[in-house]
N, CA, C and O atoms as a Tinker XYZ file with bonds, in Angstrom:
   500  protein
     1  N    -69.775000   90.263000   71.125000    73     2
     2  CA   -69.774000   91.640000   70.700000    64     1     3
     3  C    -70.344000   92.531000   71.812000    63     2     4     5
     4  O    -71.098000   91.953000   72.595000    81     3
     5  N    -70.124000   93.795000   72.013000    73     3     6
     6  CA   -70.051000   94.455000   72.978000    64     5     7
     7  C    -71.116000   95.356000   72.098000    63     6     8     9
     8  O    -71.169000   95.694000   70.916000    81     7
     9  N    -72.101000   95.620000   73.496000    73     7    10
    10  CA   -73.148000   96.305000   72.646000    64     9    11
    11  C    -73.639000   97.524000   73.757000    63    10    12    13
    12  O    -74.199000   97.122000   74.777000    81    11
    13  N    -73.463000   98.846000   73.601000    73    11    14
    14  CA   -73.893000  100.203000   73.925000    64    13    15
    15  C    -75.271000   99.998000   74.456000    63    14    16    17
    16  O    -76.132000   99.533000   73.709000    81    15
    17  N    -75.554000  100.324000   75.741000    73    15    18
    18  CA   -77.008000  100.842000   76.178000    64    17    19
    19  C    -77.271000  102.075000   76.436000    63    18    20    21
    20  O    -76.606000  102.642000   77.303000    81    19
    21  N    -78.433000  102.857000   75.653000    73    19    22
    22  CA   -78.892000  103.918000   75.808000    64    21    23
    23  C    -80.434000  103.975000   75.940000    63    22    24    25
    24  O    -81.147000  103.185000   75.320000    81    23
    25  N    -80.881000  104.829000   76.678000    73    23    26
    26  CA   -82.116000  105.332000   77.720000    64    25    27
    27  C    -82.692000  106.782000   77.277000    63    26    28    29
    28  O    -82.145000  107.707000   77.877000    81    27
    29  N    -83.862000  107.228000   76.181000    73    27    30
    30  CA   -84.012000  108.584000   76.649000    64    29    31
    31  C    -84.594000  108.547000   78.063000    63    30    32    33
    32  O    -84.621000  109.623000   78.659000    81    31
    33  N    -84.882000  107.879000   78.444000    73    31    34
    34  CA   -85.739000  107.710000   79.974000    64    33    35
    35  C    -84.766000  107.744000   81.016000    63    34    36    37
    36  O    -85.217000  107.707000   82.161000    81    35
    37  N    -83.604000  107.802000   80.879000    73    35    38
    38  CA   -82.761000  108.452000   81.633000    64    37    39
    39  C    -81.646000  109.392000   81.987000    63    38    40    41
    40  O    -80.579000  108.777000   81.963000    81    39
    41  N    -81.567000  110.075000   82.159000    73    39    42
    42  CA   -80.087000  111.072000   82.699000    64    41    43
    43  C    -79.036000  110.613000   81.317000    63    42    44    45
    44  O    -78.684000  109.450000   81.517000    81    43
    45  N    -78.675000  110.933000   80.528000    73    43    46
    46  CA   -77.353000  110.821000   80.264000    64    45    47
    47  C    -76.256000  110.917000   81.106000    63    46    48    49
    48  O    -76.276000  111.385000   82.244000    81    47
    49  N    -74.901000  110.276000   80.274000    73    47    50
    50  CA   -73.581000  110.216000   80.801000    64    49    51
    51  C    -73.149000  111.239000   81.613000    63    50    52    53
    52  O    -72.835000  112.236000   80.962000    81    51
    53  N    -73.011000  111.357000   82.904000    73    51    54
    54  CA   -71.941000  112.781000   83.039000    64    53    55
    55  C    -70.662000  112.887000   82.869000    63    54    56    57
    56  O    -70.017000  113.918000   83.062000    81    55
    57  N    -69.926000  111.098000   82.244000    73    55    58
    58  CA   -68.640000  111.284000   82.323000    64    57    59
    59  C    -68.269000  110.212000   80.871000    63    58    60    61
    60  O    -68.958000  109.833000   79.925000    81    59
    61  N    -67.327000  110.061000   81.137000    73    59    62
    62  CA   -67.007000  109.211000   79.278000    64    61    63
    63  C    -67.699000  107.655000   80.255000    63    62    64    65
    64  O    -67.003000  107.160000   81.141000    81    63
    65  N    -68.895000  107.154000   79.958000    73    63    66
    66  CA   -69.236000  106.266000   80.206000    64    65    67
    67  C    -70.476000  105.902000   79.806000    63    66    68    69
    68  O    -71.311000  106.792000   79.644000    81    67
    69  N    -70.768000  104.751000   79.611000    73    67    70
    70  CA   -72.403000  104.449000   79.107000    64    69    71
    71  C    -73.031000  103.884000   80.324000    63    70    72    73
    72  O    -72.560000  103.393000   81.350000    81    71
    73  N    -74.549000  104.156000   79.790000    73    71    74
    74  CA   -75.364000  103.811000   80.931000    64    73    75
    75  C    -75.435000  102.501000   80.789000    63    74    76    77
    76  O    -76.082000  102.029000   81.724000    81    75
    77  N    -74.999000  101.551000   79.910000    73    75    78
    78  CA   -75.046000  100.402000   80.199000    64    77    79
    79  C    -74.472000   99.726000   78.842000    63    78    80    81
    80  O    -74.498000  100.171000   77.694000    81    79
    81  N    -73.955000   98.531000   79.329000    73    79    82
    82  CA   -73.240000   98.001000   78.133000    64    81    83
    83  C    -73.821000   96.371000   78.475000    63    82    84    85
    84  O    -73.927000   95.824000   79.573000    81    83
    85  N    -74.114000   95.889000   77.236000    73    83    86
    86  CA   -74.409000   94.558000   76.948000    64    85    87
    87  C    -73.349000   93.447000   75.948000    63    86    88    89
    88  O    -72.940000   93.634000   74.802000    81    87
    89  N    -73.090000   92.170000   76.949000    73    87    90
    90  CA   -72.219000   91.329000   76.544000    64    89    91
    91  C    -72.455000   89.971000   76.472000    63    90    92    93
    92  O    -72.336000   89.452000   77.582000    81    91
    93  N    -72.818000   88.996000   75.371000    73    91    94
    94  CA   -73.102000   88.064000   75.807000    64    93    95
    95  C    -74.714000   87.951000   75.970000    63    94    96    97
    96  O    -75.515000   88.132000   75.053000    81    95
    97  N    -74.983000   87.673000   77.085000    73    95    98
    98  CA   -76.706000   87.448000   77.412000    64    97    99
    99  C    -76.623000   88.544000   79.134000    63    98   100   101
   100  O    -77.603000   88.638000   79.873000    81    99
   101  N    -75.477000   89.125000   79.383000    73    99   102
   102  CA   -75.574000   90.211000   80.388000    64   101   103
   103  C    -75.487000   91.657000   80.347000    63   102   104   105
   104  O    -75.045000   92.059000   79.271000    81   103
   105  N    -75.718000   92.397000   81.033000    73   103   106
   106  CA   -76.069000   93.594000   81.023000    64   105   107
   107  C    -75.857000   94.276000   82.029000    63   106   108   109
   108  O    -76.614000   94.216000   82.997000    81   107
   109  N    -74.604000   95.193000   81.992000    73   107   110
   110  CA   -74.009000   96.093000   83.192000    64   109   111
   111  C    -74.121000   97.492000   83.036000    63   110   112   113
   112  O    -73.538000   98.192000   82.208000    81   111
   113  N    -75.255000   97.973000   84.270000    73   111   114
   114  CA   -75.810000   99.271000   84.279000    64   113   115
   115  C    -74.821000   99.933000   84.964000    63   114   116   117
   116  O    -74.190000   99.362000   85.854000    81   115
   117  N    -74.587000  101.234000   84.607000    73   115   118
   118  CA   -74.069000  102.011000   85.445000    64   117   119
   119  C    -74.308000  102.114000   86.694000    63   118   120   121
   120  O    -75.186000  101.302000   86.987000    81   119
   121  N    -73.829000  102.944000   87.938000    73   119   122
   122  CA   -74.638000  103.859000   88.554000    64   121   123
   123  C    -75.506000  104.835000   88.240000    63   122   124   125
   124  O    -75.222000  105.751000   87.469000    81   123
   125  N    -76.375000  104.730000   88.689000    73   123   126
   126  CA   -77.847000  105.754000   88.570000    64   125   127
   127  C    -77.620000  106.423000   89.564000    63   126   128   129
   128  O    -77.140000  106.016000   90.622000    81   127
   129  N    -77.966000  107.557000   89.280000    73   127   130
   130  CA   -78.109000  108.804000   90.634000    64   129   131
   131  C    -79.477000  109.304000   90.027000    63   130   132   133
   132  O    -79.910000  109.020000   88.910000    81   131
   133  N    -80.146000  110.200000   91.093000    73   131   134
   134  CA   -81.318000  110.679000   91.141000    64   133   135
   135  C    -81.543000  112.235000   90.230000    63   134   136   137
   136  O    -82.015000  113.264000   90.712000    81   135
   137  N    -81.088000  112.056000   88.902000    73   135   138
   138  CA   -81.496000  112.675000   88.291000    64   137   139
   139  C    -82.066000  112.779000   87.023000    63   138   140   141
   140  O    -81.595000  112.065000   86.138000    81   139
   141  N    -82.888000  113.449000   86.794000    73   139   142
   142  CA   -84.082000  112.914000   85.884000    64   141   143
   143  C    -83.433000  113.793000   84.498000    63   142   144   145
   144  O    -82.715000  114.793000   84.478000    81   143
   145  N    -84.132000  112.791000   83.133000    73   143   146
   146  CA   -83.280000  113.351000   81.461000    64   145   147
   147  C    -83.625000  114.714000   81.519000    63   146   148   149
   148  O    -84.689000  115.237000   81.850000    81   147
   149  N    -82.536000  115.221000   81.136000    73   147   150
   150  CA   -82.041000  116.684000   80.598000    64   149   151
   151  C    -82.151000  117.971000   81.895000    63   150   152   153
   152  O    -82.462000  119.128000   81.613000    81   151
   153  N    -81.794000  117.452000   83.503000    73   151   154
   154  CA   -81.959000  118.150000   84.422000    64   153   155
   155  C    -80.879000  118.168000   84.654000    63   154   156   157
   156  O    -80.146000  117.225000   84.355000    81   155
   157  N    -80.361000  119.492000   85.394000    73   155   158
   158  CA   -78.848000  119.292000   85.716000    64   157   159
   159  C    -78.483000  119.533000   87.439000    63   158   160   161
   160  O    -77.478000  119.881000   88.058000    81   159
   161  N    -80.207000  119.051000   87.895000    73   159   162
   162  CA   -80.043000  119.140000   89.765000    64   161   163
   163  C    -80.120000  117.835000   89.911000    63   162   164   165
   164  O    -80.228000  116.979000   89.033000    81   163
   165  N    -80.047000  117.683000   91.342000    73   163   166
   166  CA   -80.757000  115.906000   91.907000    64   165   167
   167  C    -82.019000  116.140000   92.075000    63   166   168   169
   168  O    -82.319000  117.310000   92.313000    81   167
   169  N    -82.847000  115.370000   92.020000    73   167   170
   170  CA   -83.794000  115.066000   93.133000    64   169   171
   171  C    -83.391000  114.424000   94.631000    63   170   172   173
   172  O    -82.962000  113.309000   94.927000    81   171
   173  N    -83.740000  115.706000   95.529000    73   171   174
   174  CA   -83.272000  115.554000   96.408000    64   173   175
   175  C    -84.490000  116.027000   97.728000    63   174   176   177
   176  O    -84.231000  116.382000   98.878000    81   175
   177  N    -85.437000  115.920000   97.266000    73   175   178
   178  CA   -86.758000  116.471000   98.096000    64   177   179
   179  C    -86.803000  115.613000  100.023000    63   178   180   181
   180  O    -86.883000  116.004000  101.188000    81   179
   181  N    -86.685000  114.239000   99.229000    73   179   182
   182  CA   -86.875000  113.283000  100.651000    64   181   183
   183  C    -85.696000  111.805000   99.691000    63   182   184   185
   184  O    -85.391000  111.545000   98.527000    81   183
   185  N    -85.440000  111.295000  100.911000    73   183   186
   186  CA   -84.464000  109.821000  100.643000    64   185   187
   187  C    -85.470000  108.907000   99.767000    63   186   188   189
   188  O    -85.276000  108.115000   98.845000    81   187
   189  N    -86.304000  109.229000  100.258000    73   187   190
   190  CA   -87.378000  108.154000   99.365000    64   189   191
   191  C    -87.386000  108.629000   97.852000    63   190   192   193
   192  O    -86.936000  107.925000   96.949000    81   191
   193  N    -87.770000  109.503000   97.716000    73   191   194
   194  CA   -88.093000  110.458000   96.666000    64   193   195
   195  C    -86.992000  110.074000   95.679000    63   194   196   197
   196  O    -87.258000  109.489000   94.629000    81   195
   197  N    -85.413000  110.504000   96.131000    73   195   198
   198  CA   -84.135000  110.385000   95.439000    64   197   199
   199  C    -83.851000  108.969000   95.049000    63   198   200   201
   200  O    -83.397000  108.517000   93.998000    81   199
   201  N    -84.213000  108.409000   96.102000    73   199   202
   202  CA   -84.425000  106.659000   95.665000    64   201   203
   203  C    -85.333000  106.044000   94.896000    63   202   204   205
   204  O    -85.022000  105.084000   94.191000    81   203
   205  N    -86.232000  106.406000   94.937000    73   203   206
   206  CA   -87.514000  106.401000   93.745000    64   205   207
   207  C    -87.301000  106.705000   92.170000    63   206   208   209
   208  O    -87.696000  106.087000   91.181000    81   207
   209  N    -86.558000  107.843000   92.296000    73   207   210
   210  CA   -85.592000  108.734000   90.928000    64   209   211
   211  C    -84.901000  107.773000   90.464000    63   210   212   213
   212  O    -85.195000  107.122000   89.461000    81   211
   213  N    -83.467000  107.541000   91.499000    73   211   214
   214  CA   -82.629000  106.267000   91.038000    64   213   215
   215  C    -82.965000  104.853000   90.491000    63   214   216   217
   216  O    -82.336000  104.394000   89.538000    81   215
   217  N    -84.073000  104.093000   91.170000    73   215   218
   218  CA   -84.587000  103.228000   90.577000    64   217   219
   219  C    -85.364000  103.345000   89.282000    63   218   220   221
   220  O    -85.025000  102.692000   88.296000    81   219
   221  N    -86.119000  103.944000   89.273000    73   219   222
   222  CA   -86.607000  104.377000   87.928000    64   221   223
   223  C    -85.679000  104.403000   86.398000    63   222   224   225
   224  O    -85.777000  103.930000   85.266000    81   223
   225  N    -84.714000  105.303000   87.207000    73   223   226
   226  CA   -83.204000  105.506000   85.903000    64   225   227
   227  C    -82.710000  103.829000   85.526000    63   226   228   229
   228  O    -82.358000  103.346000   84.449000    81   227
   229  N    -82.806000  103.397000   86.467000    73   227   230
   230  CA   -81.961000  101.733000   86.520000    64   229   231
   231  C    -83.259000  101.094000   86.012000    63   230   232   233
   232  O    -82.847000  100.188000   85.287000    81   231
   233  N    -84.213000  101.073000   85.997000    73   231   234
   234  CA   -85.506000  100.231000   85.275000    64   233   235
   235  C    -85.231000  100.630000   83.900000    63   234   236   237
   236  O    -84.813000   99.836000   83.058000    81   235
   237  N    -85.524000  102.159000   83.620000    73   235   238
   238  CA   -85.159000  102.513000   82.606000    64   237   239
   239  C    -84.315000  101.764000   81.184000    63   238   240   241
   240  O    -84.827000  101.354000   80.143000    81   239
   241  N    -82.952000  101.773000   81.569000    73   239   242
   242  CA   -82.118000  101.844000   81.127000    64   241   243
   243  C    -81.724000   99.857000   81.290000    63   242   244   245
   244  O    -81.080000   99.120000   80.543000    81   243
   245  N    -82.295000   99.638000   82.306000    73   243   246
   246  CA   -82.374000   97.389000   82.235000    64   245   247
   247  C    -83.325000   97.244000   80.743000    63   246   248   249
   248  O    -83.093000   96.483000   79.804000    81   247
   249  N    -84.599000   98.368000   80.898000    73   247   250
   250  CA   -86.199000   97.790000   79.661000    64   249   251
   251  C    -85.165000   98.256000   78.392000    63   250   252   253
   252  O    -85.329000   97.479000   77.451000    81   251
   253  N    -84.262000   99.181000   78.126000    73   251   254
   254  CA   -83.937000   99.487000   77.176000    64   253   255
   255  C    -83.251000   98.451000   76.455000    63   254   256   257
   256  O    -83.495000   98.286000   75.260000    81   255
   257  N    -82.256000   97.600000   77.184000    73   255   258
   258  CA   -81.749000   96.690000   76.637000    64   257   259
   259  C    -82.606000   95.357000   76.384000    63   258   260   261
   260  O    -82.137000   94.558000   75.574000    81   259
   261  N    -83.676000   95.089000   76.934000    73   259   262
   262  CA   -84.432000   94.514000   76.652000    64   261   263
   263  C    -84.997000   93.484000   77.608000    63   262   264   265
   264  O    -85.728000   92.505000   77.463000    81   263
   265  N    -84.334000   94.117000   78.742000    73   263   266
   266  CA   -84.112000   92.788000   80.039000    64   265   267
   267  C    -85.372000   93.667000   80.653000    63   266   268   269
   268  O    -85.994000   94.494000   79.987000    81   267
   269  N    -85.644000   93.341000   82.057000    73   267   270
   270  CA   -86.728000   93.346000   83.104000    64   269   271
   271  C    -85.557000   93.458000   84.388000    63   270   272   273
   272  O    -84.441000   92.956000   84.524000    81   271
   273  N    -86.568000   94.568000   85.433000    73   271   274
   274  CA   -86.141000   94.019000   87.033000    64   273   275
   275  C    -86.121000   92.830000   87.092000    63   274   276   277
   276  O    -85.017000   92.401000   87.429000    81   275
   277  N    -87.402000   91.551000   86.781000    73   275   278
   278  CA   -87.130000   90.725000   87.296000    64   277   279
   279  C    -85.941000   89.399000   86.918000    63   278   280   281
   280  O    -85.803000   88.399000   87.622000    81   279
   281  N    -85.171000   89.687000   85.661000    73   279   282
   282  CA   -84.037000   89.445000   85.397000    64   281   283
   283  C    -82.146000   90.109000   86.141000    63   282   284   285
   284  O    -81.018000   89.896000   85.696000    81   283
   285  N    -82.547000   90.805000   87.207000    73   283   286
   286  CA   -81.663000   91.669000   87.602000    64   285   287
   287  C    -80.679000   90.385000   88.399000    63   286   288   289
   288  O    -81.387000   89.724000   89.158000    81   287
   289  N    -79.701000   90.076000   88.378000    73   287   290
   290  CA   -79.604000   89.059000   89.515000    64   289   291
   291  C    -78.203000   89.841000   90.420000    63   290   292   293
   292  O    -77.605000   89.174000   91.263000    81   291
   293  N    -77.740000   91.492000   90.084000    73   291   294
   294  CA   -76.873000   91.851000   90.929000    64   293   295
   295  C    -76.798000   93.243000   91.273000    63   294   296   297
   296  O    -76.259000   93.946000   90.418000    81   295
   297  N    -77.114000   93.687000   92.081000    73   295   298
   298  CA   -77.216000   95.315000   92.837000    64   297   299
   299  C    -75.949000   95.653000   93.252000    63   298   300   301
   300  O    -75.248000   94.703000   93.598000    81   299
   301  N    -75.522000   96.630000   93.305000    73   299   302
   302  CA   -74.771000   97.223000   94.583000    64   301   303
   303  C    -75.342000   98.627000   94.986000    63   302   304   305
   304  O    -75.949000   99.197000   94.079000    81   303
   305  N    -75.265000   99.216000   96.059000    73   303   306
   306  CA   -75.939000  100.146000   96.554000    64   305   307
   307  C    -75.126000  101.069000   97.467000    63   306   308   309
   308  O    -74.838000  100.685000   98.600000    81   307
   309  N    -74.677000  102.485000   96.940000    73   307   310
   310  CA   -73.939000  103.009000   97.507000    64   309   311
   311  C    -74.591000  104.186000   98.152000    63   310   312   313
   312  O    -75.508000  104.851000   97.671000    81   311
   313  N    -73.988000  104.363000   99.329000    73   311   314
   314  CA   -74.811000  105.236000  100.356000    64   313   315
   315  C    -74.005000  106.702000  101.377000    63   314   316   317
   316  O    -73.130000  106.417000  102.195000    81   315
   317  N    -74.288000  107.659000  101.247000    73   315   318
   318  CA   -73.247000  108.688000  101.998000    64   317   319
   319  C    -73.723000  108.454000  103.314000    63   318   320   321
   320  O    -72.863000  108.926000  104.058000    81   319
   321  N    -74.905000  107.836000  104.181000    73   319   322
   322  CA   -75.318000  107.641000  105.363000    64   321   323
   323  C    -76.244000  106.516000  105.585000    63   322   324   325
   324  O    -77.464000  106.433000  105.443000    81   323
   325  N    -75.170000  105.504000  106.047000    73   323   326
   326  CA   -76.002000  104.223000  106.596000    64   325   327
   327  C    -77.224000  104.177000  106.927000    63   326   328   329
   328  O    -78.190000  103.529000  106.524000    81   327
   329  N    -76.980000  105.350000  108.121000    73   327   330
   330  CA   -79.158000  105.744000  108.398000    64   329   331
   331  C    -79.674000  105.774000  107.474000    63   330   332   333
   332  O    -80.804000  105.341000  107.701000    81   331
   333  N    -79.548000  106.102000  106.183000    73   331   334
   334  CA   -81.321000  105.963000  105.777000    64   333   335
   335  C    -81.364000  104.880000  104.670000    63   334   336   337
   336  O    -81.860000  104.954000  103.546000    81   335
   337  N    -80.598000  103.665000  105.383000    73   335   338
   338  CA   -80.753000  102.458000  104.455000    64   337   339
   339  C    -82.205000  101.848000  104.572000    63   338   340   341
   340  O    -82.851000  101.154000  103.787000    81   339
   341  N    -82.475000  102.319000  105.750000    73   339   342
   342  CA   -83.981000  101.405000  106.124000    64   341   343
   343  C    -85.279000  102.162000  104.706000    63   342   344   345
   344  O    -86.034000  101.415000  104.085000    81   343
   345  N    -85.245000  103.458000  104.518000    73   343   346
   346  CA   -86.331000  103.975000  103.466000    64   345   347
   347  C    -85.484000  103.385000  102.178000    63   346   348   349
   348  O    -86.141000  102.659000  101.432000    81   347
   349  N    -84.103000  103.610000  101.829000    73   347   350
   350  CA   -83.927000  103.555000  100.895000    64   349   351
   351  C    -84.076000  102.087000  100.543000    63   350   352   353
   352  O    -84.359000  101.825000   99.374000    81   351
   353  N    -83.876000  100.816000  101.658000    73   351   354
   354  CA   -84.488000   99.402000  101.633000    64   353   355
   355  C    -86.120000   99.116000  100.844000    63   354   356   357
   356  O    -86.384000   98.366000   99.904000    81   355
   357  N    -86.862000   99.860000  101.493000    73   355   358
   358  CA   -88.188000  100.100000  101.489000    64   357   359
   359  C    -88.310000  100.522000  100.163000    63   358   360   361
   360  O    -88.809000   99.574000   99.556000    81   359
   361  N    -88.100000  101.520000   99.347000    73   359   362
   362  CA   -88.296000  101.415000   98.204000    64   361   363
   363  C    -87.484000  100.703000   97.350000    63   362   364   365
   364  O    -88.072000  100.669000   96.269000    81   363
   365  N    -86.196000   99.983000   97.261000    73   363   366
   366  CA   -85.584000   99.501000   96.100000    64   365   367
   367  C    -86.177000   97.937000   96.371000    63   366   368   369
   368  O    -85.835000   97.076000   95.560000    81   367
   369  N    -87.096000   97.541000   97.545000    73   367   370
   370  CA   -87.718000   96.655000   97.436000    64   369   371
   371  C    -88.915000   96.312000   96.899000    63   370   372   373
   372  O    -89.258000   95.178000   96.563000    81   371
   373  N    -89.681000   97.530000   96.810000    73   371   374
   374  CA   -90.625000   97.618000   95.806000    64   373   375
   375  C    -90.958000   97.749000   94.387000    63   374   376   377
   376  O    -91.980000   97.872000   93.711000    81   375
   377  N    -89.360000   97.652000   94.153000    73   375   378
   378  CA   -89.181000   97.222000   92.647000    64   377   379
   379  C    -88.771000   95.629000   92.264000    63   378   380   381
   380  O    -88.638000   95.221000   91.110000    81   379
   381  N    -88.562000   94.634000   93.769000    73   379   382
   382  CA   -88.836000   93.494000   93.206000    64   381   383
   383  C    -89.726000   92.688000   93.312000    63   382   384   385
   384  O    -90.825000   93.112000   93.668000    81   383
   385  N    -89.579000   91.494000   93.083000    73   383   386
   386  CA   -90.346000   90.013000   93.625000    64   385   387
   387  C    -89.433000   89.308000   93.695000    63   386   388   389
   388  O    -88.605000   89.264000   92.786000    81   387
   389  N    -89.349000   88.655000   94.661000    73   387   390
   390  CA   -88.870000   87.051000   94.868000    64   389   391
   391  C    -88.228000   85.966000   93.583000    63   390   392   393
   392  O    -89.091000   85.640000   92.768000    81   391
   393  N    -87.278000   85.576000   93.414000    73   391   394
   394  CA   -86.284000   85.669000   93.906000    64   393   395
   395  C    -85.284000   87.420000   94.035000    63   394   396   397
   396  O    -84.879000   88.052000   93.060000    81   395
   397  N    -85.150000   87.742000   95.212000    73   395   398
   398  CA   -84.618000   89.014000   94.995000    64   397   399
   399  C    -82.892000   88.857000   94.555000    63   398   400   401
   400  O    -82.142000   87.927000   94.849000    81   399
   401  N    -82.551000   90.205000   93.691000    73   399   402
   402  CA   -81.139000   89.981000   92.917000    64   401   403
   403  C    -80.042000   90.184000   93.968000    63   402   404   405
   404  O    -80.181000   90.968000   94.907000    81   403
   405  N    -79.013000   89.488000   93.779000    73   403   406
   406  CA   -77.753000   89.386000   95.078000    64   405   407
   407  C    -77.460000   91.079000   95.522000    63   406   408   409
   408  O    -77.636000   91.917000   94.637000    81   407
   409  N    -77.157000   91.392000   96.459000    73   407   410
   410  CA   -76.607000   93.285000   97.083000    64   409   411
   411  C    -75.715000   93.296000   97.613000    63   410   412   413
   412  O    -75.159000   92.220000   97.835000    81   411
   413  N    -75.319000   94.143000   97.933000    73   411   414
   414  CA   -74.089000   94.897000   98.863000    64   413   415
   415  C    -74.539000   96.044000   98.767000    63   414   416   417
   416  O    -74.900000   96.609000   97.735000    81   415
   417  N    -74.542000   96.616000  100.293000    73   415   418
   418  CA   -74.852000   98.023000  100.242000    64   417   419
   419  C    -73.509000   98.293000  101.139000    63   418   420   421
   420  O    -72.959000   97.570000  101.969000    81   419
   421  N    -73.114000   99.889000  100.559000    73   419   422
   422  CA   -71.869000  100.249000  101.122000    64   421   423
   423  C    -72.104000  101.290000  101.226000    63   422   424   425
   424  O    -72.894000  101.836000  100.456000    81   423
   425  N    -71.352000  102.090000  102.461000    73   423   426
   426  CA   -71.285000  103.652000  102.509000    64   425   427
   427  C    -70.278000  104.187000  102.158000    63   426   428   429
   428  O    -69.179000  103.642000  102.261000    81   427
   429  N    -70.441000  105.245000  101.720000    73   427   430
   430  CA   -69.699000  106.063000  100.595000    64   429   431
   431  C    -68.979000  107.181000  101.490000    63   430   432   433
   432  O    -69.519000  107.190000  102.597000    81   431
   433  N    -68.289000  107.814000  101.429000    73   431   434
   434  CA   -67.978000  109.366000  101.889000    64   433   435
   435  C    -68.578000  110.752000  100.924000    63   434   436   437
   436  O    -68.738000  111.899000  101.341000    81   435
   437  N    -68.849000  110.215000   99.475000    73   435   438
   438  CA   -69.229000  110.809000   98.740000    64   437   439
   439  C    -70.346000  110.836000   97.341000    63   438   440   441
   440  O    -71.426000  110.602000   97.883000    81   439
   441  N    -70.563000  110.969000   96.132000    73   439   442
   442  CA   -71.637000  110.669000   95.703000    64   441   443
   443  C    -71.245000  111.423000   94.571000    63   442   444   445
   444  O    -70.339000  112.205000   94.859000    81   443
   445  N    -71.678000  111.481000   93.130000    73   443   446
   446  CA   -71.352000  112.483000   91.995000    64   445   447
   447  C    -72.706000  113.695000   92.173000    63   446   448   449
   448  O    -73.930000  113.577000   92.211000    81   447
   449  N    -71.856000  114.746000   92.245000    73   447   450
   450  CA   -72.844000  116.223000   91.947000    64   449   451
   451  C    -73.924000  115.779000   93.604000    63   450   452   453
   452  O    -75.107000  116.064000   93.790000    81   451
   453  N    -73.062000  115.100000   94.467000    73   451   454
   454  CA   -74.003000  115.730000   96.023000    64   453   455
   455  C    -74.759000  114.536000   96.471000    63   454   456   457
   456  O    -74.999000  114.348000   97.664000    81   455
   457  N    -75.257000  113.470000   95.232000    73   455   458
   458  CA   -75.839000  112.116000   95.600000    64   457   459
   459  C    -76.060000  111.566000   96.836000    63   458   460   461
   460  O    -75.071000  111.301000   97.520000    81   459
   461  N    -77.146000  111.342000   97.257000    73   459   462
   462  CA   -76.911000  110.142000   98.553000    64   461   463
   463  C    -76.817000  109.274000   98.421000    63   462   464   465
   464  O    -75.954000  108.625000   99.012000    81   463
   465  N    -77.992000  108.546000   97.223000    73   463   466
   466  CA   -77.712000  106.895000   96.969000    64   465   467
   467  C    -77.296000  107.281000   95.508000    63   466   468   469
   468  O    -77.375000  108.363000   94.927000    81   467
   469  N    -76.732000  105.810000   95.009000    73   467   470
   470  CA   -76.379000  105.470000   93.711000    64   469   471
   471  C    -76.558000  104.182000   93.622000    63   470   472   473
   472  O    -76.163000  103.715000   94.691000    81   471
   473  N    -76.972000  103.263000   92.874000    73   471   474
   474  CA   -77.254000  101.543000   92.583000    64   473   475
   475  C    -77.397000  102.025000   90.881000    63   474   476   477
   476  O    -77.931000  102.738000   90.032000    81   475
   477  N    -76.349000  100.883000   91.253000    73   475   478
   478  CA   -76.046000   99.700000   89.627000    64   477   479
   479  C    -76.471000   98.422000   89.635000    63   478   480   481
   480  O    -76.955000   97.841000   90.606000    81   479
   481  N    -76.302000   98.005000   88.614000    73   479   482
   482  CA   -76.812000   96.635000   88.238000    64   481   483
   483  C    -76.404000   95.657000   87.455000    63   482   484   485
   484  O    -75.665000   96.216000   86.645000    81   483
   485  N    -76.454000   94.151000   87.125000    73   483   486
   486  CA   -76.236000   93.176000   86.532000    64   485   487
   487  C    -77.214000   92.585000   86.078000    63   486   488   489
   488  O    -77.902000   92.345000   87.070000    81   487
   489  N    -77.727000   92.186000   85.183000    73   487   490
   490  CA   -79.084000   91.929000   84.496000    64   489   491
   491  C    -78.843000   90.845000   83.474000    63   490   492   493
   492  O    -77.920000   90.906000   82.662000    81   491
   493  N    -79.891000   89.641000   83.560000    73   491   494
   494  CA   -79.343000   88.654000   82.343000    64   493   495
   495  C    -80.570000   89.565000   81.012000    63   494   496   497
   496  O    -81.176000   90.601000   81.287000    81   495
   497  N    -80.654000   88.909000   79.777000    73   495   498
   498  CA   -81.150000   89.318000   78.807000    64   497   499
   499  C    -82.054000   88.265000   78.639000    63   498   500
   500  O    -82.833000   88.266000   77.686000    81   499
């Protein structure tokens, strides 16, 4: 059975999509972008900052379904500028421990509403 994830701790939908849907014993987060519930800007102060935002939304919305970061076992990480993979490294690493969850980071040409980063996720339950 296919089961709806919802977050007040994060951003709602901006498009016909859920922030996360649960199947089985897994759990597929959307993309998160750096904006915080019921705001309709980014956080966009510093790369860190916006990345800090994004992770948060994706913690969020993993605790809601009932899972943990440290159940995450799949990232992807989308980026409008390779350069600032090194900060945005730096913090989405400080949301794990060892064993860290599989990645791909890719650059983007673009982002929803201006984004730099965006990361989704795969999460067991």
């Amino acid at each position: 059975m296919i089961k709806n994830i919802e977050s007040a701790l994060a951003p709602a939908p901006i498009g016909p999509y859920s922030q996360g849907i649960a199947f089985g014993n897994q759990v597929w987060v959307s993309g998160c972008i750096a904006l915080r519930p019921g705001a309709d800007n980014l956080v966009q102060d510093t790369i860190e900052e916006e990345t800090r935002v994004v992770m948060d939304n994706l913690k969020a919305i993993v605790e809601a379904s009932g899972s943990s970061m440290a159940k995450i076992v799949k990232t992807t990480i989308f980026l409008t500028d390779m350069k600032t993979f090194p900060v945005v490294n730096q913090v989405y690493g400080s949301y794990f421990v060892s064993p860290y969850p599989a990645r791909e980071t890719v650059e983007v040409s673009a982002l929803p509403k201006g984004a730099r980063v965006e990361i989704s996720c795969v999460t067991m339950l």
